[in-house]
C-alpha positions in Angstrom: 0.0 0.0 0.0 1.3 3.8 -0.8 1.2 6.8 1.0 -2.3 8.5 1.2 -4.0 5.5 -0.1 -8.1 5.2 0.7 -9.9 2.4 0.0 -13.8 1.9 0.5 -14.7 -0.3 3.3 -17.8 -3.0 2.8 -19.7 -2.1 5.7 -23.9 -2.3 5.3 -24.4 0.0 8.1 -22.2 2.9 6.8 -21.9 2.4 2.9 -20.5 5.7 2.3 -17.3 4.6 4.8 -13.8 5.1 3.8 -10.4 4.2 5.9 -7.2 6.6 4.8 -3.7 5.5 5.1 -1.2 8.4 5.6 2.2 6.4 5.9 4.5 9.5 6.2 1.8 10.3 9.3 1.8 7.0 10.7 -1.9 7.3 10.7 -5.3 5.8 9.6 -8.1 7.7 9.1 -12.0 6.7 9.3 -14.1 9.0 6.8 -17.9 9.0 6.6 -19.0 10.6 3.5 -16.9 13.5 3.8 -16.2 13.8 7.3 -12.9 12.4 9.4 -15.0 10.4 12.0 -11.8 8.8 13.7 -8.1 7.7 13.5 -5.8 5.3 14.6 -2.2 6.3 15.1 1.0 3.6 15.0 4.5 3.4 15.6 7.0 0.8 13.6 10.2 -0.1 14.9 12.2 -2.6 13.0 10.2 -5.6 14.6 6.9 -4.4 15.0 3.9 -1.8 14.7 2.6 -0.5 17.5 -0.9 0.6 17.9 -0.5 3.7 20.2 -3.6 5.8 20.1 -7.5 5.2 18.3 -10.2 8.2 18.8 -13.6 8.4 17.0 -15.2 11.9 17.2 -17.9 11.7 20.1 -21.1 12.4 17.5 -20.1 8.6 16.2 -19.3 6.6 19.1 -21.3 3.6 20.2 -21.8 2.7 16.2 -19.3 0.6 15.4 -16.8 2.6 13.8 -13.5 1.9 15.5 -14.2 -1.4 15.1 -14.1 -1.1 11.5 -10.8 1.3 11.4 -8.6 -1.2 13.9 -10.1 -4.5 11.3 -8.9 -2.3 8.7 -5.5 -1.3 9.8 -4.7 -4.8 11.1 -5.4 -6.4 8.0 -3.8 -3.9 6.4 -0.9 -5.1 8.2 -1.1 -8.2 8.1 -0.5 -8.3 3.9 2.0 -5.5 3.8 4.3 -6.5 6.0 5.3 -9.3 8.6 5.9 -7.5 11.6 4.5 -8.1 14.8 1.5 -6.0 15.8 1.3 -4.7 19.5 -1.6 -3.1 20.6 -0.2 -0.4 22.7 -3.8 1.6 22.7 -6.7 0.0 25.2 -9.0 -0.1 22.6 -7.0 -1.8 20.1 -5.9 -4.5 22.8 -9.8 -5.3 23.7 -10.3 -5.5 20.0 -7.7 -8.2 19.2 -9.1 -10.1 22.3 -12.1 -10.3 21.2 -11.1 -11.5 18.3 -9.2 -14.5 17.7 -8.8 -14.7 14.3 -6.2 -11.4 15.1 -4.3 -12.9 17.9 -1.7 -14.1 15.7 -0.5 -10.8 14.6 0.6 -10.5 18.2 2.9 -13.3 17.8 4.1 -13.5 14.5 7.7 -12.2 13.3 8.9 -13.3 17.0 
């Protein structure tokens, strides 16, 4: 994936979603319609990417959205590069618990 790429995300609930990757920013964005709803900042070293911080703005919490940013980031990760993923940010850790098809990027690379 390049710098600045955005990609559509299949998501019944919020067709018109979009997740940005800004590389150079280390950062993910979550856009509904036109609107930056929420983000997802990381950190690579040379042996892994580390989830520090996720936010959604407060008029779109409780709907689903950060869920869809972290499943898009991770996967993201997961074809571009064979780090491991550690999920620095609270929100990012609960997410990979909670779902165990993820739990191997916390392993993998090691």
């Amino acid at each position: 994936m390049t710098d600045d790429s955005t990609l559509p995300v299949a998501s019944p609930t919020f067709p018109r979603t979009q997740v940005r990757h800004d590389e150079a920013a280390r950062r993910y964005t979550l856009w509904l319609d036109d609107e930056t709803v929420g983000l997802a900042d990381y950190v690579v070293t040379p042996h892994e990417v580390r989830f520090t911080h996720t936010e959604i703005d407060p008029r779109h919490r409780r709907q689903g959205l950060a869920g869809i940013l972290i499943e898009y980031a991770l996967d993201d990760w997961r074809t571009r590069s064979n780090l491991t993923v550690v999920p620095q940010c609270p929100y990012v850790a609960r997410w990979v618990d909670d779902h165990a098809e993820y739990q191997d990027l916390l392993t993998r690379g090691r």
